[in-house]
C-alpha positions as CSV (number, residue, x, y, z in Angstrom):
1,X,1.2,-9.3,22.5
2,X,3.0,-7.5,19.8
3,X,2.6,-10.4,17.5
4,X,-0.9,-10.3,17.9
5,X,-1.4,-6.8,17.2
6,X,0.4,-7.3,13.5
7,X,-1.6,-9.8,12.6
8,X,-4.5,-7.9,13.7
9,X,-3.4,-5.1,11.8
10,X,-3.0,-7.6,8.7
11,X,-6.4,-8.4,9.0
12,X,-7.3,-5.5,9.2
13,X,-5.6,-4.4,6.3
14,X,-6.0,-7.5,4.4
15,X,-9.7,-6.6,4.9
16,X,-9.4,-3.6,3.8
17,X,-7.2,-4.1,0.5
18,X,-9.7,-7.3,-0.6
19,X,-12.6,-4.7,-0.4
20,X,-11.3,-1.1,-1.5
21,X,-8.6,-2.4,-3.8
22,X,-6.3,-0.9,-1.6
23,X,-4.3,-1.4,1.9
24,X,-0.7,-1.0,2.4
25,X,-0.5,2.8,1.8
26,X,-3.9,4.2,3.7
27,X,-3.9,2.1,6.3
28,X,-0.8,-0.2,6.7
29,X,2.5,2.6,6.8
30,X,0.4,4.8,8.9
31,X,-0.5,2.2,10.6
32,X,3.3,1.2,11.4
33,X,4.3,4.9,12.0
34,X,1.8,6.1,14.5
35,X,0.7,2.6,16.1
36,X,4.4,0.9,16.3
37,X,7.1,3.7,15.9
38,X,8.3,2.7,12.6
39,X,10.2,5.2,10.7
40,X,7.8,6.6,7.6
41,X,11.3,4.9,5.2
42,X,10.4,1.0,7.4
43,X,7.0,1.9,7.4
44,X,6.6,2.2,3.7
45,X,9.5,-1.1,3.3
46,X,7.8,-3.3,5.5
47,X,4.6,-2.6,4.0
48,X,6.2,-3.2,0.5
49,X,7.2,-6.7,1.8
50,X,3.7,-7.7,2.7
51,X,2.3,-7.0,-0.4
52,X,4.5,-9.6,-2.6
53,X,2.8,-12.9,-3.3
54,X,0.6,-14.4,-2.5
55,X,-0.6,-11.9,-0.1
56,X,-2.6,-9.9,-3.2
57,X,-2.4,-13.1,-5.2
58,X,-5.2,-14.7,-3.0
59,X,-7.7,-11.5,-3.1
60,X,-7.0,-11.2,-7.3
61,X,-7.6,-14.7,-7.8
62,X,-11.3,-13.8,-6.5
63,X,-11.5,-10.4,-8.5
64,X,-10.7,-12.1,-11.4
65,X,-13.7,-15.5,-10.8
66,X,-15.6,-12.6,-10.2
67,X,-14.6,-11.0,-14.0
68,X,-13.2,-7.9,-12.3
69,X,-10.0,-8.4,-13.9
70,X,-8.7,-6.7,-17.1
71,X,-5.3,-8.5,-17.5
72,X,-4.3,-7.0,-20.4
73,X,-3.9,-3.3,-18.6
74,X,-3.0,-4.9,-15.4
75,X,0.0,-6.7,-17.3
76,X,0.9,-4.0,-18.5
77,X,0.7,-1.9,-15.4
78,X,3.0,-4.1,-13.7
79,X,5.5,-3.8,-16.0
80,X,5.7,-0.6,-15.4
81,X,5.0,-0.7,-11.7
82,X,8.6,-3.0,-11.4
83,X,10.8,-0.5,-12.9
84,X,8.8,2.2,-11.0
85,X,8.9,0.4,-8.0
86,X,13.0,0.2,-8.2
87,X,12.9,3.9,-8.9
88,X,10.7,5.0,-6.6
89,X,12.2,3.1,-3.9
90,X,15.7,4.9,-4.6
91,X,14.4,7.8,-4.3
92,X,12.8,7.5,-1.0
93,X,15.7,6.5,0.8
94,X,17.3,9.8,-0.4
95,X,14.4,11.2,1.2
96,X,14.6,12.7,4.9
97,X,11.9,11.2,6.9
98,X,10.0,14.0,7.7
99,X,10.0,15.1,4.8
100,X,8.5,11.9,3.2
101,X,6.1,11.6,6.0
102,X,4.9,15.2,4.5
103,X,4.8,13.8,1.1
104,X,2.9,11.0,1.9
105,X,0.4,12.6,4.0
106,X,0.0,15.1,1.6
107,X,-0.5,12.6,-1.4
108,X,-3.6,10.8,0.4
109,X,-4.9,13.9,1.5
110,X,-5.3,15.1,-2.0
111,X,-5.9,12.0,-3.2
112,X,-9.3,12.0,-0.5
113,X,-10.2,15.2,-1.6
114,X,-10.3,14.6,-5.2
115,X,-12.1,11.4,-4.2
116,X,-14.8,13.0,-2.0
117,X,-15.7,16.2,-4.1
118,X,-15.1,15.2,-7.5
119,X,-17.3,12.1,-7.7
């Protein structure tokens, strides 16, 4: 039963990423914190792992047929995003898990607000 309740939460987040843009972070490490008693430090691993190709490859294949794609800032952005990625990922496992649980509630709430008022 387990295994069906991850790949319903990948559908669900799958779902999710292919129409916000977005999916791992909202909806997947909470997801795997509250839902199956991951640690906030597996939560945010696990949901890492999922996201490497061609999990996202599949949905920006059909953003970019579509001519939603800029590749030349999205190049670019990864680039970045892989060293970022290593550092970022050091530093959270120097984090205690509380405490990043804080963080990371505390970046989405933010994030929501600036979403919801400001647009």
């Amino acid at each position: 039963m387990a295994q069906l309740s991850y790949i319903l939460l990948g559908l669900a987040a799958g779902t999710f990423s292919g129409f916000m843009g977005l999916g791992g972070g909202i909806l997947l490490a909470p997801a795997l914190v509250y839902i199956f008693g991951l640690t906030q430090h597996q939560a945010q691993g696990t949901s890492l792992v999922v996201m490497v190709p061609p999990i996202t490859l599949l949905a920006a294949i059909k953003y970019y047929h579509s001519g939603n794609v800029r590749l030349d800032i999205a190049i670019l952005i990864a680039l970045g995003f892989i060293a970022g990625g290593v550092v970022g990922a050091t530093m959270a496992n120097w984090v205690p898990d509380a405490l990043l649980k804080k963080i990371f509630g505390l970046i989405l709430l933010l994030v929501g607000i600036k979403m919801f008022v400001f647009t």
